[in-house]
MMTF fields as JSON, N, C-alpha, C and O atoms, coordinates in Angstrom:
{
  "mmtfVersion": "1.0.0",
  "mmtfProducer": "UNKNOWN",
  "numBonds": 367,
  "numAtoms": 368,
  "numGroups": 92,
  "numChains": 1,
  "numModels": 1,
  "chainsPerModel": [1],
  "groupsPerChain": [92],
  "chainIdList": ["A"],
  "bondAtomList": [4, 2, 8, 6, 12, 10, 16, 14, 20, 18, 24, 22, 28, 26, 32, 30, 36, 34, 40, 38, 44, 42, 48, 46, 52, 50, 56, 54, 60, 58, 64, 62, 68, 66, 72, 70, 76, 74, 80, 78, 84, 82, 88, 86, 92, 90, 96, 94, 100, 98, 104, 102, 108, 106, 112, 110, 116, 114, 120, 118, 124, 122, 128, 126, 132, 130, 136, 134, 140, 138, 144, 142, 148, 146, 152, 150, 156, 154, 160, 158, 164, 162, 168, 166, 172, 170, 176, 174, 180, 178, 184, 182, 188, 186, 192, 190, 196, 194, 200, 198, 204, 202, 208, 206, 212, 210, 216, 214, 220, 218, 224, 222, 228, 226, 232, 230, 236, 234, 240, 238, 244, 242, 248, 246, 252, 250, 256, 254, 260, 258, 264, 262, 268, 266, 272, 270, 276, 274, 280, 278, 284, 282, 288, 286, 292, 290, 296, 294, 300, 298, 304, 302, 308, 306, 312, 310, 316, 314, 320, 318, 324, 322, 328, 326, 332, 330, 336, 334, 340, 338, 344, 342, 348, 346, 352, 350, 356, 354, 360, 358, 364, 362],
  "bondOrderList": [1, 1, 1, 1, 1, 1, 1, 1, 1, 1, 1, 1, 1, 1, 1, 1, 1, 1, 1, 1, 1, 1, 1, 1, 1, 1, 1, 1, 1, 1, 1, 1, 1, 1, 1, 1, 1, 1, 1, 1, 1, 1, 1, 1, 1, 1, 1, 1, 1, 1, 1, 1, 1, 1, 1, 1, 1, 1, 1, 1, 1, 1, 1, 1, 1, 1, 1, 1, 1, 1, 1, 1, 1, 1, 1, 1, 1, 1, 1, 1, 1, 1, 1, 1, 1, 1, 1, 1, 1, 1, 1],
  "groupList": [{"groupName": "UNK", "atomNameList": ["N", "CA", "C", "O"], "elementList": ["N", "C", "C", "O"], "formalChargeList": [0, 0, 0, 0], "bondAtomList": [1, 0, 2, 1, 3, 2], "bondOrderList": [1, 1, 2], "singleLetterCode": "X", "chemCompType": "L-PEPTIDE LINKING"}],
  "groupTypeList": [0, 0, 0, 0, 0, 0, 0, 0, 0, 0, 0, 0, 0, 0, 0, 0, 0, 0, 0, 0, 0, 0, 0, 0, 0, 0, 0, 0, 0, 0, 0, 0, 0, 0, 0, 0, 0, 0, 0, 0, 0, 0, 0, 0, 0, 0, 0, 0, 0, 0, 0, 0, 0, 0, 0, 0, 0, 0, 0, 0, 0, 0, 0, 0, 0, 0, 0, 0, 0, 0, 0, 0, 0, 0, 0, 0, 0, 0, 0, 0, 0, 0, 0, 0, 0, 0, 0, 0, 0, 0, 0, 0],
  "groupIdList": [1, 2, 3, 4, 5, 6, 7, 8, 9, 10, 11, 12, 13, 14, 15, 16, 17, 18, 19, 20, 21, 22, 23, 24, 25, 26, 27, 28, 29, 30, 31, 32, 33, 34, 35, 36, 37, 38, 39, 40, 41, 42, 43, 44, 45, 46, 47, 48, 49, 50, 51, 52, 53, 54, 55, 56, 57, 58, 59, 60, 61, 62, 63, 64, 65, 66, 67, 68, 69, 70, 71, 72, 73, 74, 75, 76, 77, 78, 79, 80, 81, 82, 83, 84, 85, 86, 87, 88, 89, 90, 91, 92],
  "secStructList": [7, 7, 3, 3, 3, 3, 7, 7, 5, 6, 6, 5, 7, 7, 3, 3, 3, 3, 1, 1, 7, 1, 2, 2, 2, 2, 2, 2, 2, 2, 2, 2, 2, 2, 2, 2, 2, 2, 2, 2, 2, 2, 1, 1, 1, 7, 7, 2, 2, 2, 2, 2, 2, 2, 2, 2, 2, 2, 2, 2, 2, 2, 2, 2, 2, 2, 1, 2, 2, 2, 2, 2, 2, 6, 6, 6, 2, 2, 2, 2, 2, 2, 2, 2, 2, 2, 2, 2, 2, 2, 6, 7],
  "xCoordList": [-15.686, -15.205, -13.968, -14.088, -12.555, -11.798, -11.548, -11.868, -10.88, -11.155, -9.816, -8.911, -9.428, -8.023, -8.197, -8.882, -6.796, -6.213, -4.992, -4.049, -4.768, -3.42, -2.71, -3.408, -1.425, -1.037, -0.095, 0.005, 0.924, 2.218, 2.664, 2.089, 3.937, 4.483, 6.461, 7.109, 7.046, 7.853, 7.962, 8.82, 7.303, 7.89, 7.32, 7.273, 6.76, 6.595, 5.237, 4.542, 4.907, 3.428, 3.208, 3.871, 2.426, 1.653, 0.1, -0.476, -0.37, -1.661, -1.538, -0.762, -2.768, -3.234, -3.94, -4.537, -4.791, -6.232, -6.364, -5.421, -7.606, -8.046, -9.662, -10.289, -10.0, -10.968, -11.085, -12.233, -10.382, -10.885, -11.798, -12.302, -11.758, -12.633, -11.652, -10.697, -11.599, -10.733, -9.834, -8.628, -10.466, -10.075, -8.664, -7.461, -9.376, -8.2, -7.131, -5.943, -7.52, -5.915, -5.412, -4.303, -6.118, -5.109, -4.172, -2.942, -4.995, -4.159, -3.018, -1.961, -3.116, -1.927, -0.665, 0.556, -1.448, -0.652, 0.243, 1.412, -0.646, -0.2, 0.889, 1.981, 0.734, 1.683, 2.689, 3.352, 2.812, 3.955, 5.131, 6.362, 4.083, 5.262, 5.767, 6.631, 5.123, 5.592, 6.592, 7.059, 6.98, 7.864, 9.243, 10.14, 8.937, 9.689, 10.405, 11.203, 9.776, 10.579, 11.32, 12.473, 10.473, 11.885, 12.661, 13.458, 13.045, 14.201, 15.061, 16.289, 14.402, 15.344, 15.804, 16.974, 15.518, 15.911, 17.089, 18.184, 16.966, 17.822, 19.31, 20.432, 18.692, 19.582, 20.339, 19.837, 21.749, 22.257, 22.841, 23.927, 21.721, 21.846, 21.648, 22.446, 20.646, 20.073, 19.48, 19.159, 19.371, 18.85, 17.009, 16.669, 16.09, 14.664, 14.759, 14.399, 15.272, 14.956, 15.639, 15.205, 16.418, 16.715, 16.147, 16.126, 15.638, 14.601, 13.119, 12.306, 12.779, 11.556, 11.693, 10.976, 13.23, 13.212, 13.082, 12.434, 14.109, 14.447, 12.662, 12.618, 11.85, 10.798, 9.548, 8.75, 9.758, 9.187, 9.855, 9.155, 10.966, 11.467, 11.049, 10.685, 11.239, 10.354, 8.912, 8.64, 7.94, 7.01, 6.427, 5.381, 7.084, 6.977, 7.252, 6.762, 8.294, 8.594, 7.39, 6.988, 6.97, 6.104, 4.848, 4.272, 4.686, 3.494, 3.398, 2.545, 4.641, 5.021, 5.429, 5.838, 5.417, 5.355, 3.773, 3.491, 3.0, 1.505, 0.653, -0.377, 0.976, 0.895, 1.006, 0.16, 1.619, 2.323, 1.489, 1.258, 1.249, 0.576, -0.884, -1.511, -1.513, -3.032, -3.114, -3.997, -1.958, -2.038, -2.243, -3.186, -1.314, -0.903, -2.498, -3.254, -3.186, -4.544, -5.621, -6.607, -5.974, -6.813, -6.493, -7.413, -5.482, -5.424, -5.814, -6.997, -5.397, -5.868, -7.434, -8.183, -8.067, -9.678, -10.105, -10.828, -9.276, -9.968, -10.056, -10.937, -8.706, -8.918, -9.543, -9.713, -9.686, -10.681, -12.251, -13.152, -12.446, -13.775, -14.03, -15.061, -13.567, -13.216, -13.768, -14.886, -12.711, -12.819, -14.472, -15.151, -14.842, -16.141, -17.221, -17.861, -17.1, -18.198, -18.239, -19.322, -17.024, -16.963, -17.505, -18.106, -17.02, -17.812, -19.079, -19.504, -19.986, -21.442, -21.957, -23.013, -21.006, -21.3, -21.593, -22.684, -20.427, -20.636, -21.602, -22.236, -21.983, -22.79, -24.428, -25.366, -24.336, -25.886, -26.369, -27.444],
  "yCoordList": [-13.081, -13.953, -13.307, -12.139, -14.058, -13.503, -13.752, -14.582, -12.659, -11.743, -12.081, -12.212, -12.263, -12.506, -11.111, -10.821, -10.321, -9.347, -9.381, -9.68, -9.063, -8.973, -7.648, -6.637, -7.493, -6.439, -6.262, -7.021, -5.097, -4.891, -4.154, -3.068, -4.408, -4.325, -3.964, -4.968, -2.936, -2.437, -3.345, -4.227, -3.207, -3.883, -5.252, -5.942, -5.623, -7.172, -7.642, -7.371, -8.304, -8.905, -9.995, -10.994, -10.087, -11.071, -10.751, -9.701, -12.134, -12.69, -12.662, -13.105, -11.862, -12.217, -12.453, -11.571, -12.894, -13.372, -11.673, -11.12, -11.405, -10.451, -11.025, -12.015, -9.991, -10.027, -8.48, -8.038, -7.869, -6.254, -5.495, -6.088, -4.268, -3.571, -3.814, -4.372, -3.454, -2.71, -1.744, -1.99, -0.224, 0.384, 0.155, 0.31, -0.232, -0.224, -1.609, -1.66, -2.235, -3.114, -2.274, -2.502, -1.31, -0.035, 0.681, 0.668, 1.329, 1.96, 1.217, 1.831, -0.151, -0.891, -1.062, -1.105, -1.13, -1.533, -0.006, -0.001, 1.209, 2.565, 2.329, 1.842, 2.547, 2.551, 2.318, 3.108, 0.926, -0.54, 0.02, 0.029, 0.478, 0.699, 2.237, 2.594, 3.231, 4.302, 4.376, 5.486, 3.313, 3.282, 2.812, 3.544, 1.415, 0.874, 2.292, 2.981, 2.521, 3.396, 4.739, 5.138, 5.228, 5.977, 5.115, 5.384, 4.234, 3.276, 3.149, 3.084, 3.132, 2.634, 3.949, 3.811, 4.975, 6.345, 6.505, 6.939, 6.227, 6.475, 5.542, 5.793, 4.236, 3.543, 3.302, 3.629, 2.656, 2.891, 1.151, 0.579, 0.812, -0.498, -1.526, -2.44, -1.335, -2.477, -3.37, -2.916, -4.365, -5.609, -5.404, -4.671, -6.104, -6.219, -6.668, -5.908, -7.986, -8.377, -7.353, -7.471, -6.6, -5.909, -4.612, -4.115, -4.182, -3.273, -3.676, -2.754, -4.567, -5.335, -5.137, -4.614, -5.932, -6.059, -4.785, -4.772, -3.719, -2.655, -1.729, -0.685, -1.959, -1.123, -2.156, -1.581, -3.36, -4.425, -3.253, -2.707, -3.248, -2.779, -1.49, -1.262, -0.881, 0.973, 1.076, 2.069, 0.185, 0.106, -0.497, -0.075, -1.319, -2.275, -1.296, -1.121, -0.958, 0.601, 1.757, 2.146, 2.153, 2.918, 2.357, 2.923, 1.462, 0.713, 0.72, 1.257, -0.123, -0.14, 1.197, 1.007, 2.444, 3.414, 3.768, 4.744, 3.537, 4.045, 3.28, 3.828, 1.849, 1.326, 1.654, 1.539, 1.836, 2.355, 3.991, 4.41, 4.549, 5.649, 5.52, 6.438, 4.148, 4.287, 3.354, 3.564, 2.407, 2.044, 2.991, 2.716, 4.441, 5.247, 5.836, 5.705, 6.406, 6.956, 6.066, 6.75, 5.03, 4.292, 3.992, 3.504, 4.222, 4.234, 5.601, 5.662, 6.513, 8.07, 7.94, 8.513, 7.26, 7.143, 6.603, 7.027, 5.131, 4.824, 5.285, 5.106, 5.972, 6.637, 8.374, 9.03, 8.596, 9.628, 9.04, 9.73, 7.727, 7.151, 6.981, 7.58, 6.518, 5.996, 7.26, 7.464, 8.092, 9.735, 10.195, 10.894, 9.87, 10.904, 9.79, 10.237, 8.274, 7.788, 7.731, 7.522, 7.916, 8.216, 10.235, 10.629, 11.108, 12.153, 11.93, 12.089, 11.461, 11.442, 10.469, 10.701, 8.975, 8.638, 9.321, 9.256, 10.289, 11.177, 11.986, 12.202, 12.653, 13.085, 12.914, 13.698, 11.797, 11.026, 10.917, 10.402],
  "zCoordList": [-6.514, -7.551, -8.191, -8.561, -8.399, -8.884, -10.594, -11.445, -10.516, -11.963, -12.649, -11.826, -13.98, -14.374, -15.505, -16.486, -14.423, -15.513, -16.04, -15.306, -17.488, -18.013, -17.5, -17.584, -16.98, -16.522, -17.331, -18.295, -17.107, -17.576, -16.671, -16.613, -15.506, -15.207, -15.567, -15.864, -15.526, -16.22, -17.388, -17.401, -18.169, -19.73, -19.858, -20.876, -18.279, -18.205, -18.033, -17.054, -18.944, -19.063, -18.173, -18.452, -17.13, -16.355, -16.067, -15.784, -16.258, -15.677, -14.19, -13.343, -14.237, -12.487, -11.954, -12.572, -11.158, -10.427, -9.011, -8.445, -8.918, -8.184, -7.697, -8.076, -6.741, -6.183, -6.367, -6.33, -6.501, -6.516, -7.994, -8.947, -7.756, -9.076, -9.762, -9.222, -11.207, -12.221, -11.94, -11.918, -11.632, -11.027, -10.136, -10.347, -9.186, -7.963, -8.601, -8.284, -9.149, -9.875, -10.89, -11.373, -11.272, -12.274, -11.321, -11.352, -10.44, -9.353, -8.733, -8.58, -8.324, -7.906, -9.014, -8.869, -10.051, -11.079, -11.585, -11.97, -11.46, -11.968, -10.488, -10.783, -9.395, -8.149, -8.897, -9.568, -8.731, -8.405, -9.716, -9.709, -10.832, -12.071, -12.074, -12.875, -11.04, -10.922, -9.771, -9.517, -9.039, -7.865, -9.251, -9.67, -9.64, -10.304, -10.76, -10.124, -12.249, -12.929, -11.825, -11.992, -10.832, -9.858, -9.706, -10.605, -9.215, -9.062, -10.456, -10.497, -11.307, -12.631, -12.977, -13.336, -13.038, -13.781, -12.386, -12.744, -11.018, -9.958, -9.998, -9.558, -10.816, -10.62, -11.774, -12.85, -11.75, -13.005, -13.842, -13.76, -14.499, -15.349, -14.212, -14.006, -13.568, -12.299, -13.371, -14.469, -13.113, -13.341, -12.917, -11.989, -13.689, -13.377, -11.956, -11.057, -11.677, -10.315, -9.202, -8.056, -9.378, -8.471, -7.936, -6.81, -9.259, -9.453, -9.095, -9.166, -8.826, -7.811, -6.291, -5.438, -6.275, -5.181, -3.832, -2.786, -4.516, -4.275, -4.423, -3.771, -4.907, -5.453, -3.985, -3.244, -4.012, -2.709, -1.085, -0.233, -1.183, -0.248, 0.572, 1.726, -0.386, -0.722, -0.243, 0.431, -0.497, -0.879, 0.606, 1.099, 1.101, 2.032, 3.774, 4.889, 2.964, 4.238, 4.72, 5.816, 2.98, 3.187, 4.092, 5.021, 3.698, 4.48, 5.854, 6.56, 6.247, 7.711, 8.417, 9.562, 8.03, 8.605, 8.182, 8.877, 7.635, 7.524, 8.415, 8.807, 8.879, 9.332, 11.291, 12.179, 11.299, 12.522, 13.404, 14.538, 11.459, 11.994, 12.32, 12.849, 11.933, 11.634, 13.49, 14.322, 13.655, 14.793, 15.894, 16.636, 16.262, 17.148, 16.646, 17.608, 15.506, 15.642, 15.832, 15.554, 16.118, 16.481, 18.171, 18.827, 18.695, 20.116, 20.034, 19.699, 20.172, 20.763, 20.377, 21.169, 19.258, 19.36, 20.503, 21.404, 20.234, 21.613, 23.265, 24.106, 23.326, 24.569, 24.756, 25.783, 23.855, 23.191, 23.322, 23.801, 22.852, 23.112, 24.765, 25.072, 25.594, 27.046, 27.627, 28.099, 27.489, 28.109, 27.6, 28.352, 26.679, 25.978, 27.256, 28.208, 26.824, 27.719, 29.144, 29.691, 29.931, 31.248, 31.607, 32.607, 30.409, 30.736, 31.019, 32.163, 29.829, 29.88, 30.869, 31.458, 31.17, 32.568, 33.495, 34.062, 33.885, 35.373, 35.295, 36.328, 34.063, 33.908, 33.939, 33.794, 34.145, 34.221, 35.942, 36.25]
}
């Protein structure tokens, strides 16, 4: 059942709907405004929306390289799995 939290986002108050704990919408919310503000202290008189966008961007990267990595370790499991049940195959 989703949950409506008030957030604040650099300076900016929005309502939101969740399905998650408390918790972990603090943590998204602690993230999202700790990327922001690196961007704003980096950047010089950016605009909010650019400072989203730019903080979307960042954020979106990071992913798609974590992403990428959890792909490349879930193949070596699986052929790590393959190899373990063809040992104990031959072995039988």
């Amino acid at each position: 059942m989703k949950k409506r939290y008030d957030i604040k986002i650099l300076g900016q108050e929005l309502a939101v709907l969740s399905d998650a704990e408390d918790e972990q919408v603090a943590n998204v919310v602690q993230f999202v405004n700790d990327k922001m503000q690196d961007i704003v202290q980096s950047g010089d008189g950016l605009r909010t929306v650019d400072v989203a966008i730019l903080a979307a961007l960042n954020i979106t990267e990071d992913f798609l390289k974590l992403k990428g990595v959890n792909k490349d370790l879930c193949e070596q499991l699986t052929r790590r799995s393959e190899k373990l049940i063809q040992l104990i195959e031959n072995a039988s």
